[in-house]
C-alpha positions, -999 to +999 in steps of 0.1 A: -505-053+073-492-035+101-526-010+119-511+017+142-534+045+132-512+077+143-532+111+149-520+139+130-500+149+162-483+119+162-473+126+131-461+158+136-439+147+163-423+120+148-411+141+118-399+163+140-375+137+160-366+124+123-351+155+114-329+148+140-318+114+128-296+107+104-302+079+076-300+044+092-305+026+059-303+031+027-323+016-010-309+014-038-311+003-073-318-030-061-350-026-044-367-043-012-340-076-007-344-099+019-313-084+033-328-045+033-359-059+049-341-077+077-320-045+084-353-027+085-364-048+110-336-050+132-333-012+133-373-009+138-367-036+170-341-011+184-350+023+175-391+026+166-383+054+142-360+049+116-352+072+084-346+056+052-323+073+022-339+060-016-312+062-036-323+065-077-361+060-071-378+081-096-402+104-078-435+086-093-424+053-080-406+065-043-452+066-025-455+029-039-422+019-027-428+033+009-465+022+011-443-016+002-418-013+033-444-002+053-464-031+043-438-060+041-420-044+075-450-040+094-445-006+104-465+024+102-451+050+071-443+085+092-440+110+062-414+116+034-398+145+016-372+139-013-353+107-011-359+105+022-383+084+043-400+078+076-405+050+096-421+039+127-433+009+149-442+010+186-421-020+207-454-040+225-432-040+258-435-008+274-402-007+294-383-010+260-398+018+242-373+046+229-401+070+219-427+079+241-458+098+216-480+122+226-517+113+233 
């Protein structure tokens, strides 16, 4: 499992640069496939944050499925609201990070 403890600042920040970005990916009916999760990745390699759009996920099952990409993609689950979802992973090279968080 992916450990980036993010402070509650963090946090905040983050959602607030998501609800500048529009969905990059999107889940449907389908669920995790190898093909989602390698989209996931590649977007997590080039942007850090990404936003993700669950499309018919009941509400009881949409925590479970987030805590499961954030598990299987190694990244760190931001926040969600609705069908919409938060995701984040800091690049380990410094000169190729896209968002710089608070301390």
């Amino acid at each position: 499992m992916y450990d980036f403890p993010l402070t509650g600042a963090q946090k905040r920040y983050l959602r607030g640069l998501g609800q500048q970005l529009n969905a990059s990916l999107h889940l449907g009916k389908d669920g995790l496939t190898a093909n989602f999760m390698a989209e996931l990745q590649t977007a997590l390699r080039h942007q850090e944050l990404v936003k993700v759009r669950l499309h018919g996920i009941e509400r009881d099952e949409r925590d479970t499925l987030c805590e499961q990409i954030a598990d299987e993609g190694r990244c760190v689950w931001v926040a969600s609201v609705g069908h919409t979802a938060l995701f984040y992973r800091q690049q380990a090279d410094v000169s190729k990070r896209v968002v710089e968080l608070p301390e």
